[in-house]
C-alpha positions in Angstrom: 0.0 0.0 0.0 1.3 3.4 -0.9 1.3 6.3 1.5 -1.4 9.2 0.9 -1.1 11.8 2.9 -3.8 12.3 5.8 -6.5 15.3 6.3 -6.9 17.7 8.7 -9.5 16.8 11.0 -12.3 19.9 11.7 -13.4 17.7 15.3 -10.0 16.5 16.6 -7.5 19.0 18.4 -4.1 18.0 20.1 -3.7 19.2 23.4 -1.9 22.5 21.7 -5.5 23.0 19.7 -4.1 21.9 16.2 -5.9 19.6 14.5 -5.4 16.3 14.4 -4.3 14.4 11.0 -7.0 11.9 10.0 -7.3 8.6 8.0 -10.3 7.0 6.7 -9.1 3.2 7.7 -6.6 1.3 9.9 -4.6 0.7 6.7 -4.1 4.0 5.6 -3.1 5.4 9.7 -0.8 2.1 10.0 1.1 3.3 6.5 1.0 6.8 7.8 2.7 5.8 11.3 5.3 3.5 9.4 5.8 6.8 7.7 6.5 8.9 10.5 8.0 6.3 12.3 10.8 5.7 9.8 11.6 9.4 10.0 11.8 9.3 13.5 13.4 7.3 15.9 12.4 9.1 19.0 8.4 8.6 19.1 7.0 5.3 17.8 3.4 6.6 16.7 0.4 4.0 16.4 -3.0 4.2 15.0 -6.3 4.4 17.2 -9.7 4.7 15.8 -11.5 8.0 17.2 -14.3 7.5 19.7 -15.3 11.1 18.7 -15.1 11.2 14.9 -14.8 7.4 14.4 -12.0 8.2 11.8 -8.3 7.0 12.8 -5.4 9.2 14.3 -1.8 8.3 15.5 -0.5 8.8 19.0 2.9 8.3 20.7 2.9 4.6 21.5 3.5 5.8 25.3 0.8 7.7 25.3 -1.6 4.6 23.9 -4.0 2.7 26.3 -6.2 0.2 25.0 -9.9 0.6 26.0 -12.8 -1.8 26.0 -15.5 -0.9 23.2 -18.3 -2.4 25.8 -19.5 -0.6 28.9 -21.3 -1.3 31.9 -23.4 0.1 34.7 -20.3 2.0 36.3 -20.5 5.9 36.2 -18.2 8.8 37.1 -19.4 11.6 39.6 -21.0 13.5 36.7 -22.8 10.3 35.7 -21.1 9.3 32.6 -20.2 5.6 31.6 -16.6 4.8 33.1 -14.0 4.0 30.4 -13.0 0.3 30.7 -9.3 -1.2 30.4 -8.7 -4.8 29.4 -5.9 -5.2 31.7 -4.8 -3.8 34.6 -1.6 -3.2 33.3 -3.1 -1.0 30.3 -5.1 0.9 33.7 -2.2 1.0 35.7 -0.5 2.4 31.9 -3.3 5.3 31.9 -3.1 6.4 35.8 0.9 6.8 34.7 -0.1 8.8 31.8 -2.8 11.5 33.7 -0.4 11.6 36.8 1.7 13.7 34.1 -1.0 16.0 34.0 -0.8 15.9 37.8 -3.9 14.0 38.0 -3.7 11.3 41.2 -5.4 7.9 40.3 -6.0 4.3 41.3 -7.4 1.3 39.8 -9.9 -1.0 40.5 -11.6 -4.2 38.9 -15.2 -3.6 37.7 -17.3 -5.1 39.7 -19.6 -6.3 36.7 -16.3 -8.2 35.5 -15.9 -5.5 32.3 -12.5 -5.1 32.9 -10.6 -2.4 35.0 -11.1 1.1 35.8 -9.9 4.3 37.5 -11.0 6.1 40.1 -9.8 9.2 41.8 -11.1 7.8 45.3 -8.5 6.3 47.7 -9.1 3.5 48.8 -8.6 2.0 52.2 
């Protein structure tokens, strides 16, 4: 497969507000991260589909935590669904991640069995 270079996305920002470069399918962001990655051996960049725009986007493979596409009854303190980790390593990955923001976490196993998830409760 060739590379084509990717849009700018109108939906997706980085954290710096520019927008994020977009691919259509897991193909085309896989060719575009081989892409970057050969020109750059300090960041090894991966594809992730969008939950927002459902299009695909690359991250910095330390920044990349695997989610669970299925939710459960679990909710935050504003009532949204809790985002789910397979692992515990891939939660214990994400608490390591927002600490950098200076954000204290913990995790714990869902009690419905989907997975793991954070909280910002300490528990005892």
């Amino acid at each position: 497969m060739f590379f084509s270079p990717p849009t700018k996305s109108e939906t997706c920002f980085s954290r710096k507000g520019t927008p994020l470069s977009e691919y259509d399918s897991f193909e085309m962001a896989q060719a575009g991260a081989d892409y970057e990655n050969s020109k750059n051996s300090d960041v090894h960049f991966v594809p992730y589909q969008c939950d927002q725009c459902g299009k695909f986007h690359l991250k910095p493979e330390e920044f990349y935590v695997r989610k669970l596409k299925t939710h459960c009854a679990c909710t935050d303190s504003c009532g949204n669904y809790k985002d789910a980790y397979p692992t515990e390593e891939q939660a214990i990955k994400m608490v390591g991640i927002r600490k950098k923001d200076g954000v204290q976490l913990s995790v714990y196993r869902c009690p419905e069995g989907n997975g793991w998830h954070l909280t910002s409760h300490a528990w005892r």
